[in-house]
C-alpha positions as CSV (number, residue, x, y, z in Angstrom):
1,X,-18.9,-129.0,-29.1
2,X,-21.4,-128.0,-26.4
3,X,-22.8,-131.9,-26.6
4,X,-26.4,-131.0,-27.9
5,X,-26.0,-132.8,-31.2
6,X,-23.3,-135.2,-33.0
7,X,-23.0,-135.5,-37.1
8,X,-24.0,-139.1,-38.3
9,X,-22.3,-139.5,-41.6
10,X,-24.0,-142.2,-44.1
11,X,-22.9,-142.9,-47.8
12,X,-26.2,-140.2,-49.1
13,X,-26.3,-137.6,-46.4
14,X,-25.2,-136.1,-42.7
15,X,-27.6,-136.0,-40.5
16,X,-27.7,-134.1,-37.3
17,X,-29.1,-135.9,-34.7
18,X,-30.1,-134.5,-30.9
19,X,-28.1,-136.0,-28.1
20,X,-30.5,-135.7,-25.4
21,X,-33.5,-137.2,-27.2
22,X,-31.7,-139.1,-30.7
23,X,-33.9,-137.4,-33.0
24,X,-32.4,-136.0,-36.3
25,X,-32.6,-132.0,-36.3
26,X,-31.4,-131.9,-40.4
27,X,-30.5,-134.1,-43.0
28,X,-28.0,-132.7,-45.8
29,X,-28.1,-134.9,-48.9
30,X,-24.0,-135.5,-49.5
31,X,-22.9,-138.8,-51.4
32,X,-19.5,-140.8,-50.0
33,X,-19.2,-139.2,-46.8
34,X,-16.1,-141.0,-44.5
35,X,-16.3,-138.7,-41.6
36,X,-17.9,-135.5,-39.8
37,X,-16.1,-133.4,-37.3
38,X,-17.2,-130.1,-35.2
39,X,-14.8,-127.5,-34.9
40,X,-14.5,-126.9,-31.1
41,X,-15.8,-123.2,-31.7
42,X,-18.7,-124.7,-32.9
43,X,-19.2,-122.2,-35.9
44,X,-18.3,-125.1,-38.4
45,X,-18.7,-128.5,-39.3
46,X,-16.3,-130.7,-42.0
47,X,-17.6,-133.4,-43.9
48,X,-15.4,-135.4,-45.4
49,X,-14.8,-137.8,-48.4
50,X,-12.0,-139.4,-50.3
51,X,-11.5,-136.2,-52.1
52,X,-12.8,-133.2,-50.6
53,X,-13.7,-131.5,-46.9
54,X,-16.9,-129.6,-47.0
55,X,-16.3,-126.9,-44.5
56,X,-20.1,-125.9,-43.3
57,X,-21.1,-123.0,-41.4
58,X,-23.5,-124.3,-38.4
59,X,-25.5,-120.9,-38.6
60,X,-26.3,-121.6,-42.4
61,X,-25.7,-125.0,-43.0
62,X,-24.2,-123.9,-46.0
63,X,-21.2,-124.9,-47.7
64,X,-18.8,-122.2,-47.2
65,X,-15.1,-123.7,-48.5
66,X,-14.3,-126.8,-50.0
67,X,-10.5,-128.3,-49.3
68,X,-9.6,-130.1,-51.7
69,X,-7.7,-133.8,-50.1
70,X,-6.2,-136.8,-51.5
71,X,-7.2,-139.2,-48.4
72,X,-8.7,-142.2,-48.2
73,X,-10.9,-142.7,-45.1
74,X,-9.8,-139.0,-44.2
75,X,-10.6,-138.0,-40.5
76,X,-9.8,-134.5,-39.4
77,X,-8.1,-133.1,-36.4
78,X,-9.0,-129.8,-35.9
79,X,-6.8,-127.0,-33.7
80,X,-8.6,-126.5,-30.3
81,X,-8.4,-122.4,-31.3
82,X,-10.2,-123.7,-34.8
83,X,-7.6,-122.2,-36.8
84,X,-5.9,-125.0,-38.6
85,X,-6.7,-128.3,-40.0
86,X,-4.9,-132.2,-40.6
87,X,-6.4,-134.9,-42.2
88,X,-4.8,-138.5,-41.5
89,X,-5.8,-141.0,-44.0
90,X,-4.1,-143.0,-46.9
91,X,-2.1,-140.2,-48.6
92,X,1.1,-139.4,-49.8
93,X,1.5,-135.7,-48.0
94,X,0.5,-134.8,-44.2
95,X,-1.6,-131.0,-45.4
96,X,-1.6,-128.6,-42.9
97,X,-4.6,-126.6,-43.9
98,X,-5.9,-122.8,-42.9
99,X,-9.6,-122.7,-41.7
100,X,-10.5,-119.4,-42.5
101,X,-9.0,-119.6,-46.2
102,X,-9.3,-123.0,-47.0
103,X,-5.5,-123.0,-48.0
104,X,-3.0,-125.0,-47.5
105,X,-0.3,-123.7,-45.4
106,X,2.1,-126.1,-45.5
107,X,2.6,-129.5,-47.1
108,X,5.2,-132.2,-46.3
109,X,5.5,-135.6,-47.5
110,X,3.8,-138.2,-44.9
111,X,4.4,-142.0,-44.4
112,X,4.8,-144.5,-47.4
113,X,1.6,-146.4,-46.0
114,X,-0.6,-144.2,-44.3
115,X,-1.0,-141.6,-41.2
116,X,-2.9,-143.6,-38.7
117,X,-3.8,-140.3,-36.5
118,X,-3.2,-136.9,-36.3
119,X,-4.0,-134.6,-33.2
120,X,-2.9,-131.2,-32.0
121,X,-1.3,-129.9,-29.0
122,X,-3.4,-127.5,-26.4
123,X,-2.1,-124.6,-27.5
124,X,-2.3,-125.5,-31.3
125,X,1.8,-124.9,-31.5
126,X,2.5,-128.8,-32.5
127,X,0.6,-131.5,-34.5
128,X,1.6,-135.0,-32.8
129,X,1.2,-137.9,-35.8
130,X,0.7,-141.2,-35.9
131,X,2.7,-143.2,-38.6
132,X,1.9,-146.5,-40.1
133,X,5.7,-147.6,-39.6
134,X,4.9,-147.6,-35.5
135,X,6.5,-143.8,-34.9
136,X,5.2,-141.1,-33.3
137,X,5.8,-137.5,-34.4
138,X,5.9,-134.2,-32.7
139,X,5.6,-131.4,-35.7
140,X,5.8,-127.8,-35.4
141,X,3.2,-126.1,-37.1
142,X,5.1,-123.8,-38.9
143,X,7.0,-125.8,-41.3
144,X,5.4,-129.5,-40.1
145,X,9.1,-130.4,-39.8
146,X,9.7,-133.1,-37.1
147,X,10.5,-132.0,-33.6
148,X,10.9,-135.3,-32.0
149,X,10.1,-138.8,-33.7
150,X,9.6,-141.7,-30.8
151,X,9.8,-145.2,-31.7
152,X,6.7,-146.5,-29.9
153,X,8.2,-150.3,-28.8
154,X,5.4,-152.3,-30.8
155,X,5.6,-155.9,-31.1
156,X,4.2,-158.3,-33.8
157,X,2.1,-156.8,-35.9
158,X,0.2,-154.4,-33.3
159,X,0.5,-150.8,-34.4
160,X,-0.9,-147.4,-33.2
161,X,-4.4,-146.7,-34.4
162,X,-5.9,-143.6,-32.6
163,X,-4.7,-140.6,-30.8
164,X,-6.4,-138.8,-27.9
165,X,-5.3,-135.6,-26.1
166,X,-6.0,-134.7,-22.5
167,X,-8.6,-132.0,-21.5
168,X,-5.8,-130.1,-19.7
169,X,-3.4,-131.2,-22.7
170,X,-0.6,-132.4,-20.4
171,X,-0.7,-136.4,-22.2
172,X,-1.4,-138.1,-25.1
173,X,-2.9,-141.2,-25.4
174,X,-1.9,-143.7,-28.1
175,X,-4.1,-147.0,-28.3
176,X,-3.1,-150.1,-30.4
177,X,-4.9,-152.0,-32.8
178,X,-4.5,-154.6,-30.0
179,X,-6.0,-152.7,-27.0
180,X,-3.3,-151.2,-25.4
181,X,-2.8,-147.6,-24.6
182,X,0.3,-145.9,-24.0
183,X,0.2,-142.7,-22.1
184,X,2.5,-140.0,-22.6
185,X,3.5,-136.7,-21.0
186,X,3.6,-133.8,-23.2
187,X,5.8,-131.4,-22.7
188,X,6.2,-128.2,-24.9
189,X,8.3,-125.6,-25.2
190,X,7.0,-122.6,-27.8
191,X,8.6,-123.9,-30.8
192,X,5.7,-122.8,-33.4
């Protein structure tokens, strides 16, 4: 989170490599690995596979939960306070997940296909998702039922692939597997 290192996931291990000179710090021997992702905290780092999200304290480098998913090619969106968790993925239910516990909080049933993206709001209050079926969704974190659903005007065959949020949290970016971004402004009322 402070930009000293990044995770580099491969299919044996993660390795943790130095930004400023690109030199590996640790290797952790983990088979099948799809994805790595810092909380913003810093105080943990989740390593993903098709079935399960290593949650690893950065002091220890131990594993101190494992969440139990049913994604595949599972990325996770973590809360900017580093309380909750979202995978998207291939899967049949959108998880909202519990940091500390390991829990699941609440479980809903996602899109047919897949969740192309998942990212949260600023203030952690709503989780915005990207569907397969070219919708976005606003959810409330609550109950993950939908606040808002926008048709996002795709053509052809382009759909949404990736979300971003701003620094400041006021938009949300949505590119296209064709190269476009839309922009969006985000506006929130406390609805969590």
């Amino acid at each position: 989170p402070d930009g000293s290192q990044f995770a580099q996931c491969s299919d044996e291990a993660l390795s943790i490599v130095d930004t400023r000179t690109g030199k590996t710090l640790r290797t952790l021997k983990r088979d099948g690995l799809e994805n790595a992702a810092y909380s913003p905290d810093g105080k943990w780092l989740l390593a993903s596979t098709d079935e399960e999200c290593q949650v690893l304290s950065t002091k220890t480098w131990k594993v101190e939960r494992t969440l139990q998913i049913d994604s595949s090619y599972p990325r996770a969106a973590i809360s900017r306070d580093s309380t909750w968790v979202a995978f998207e993925g291939l899967s049949k239910t959108l998880n909202l997940w519990s940091l500390a516990t390991g829990k699941v909080v609440v479980s809903r049933p996602a899109d047919p296909i897949a969740t192309q993206a998942v990212a949260w709001s600023a203030d952690g209050s709503v989780l915005f998702v990207l569907n397969y079926d070219r919708t976005l969704q606003v959810l409330g974190r609550k109950d993950a039922k939908p606040l808002q659903t926008l048709d996002l005007g795709l053509l052809g065959n382009d759909r949404g692939h990736s979300l971003a949020l701003s620094a400041d949290g006021k938009r949300l970016g949505v590119g296209t597997e064709r190269g476009l971004v839309l922009v969006f402004d985000v506006q929130l009322t406390a609805q969590a």
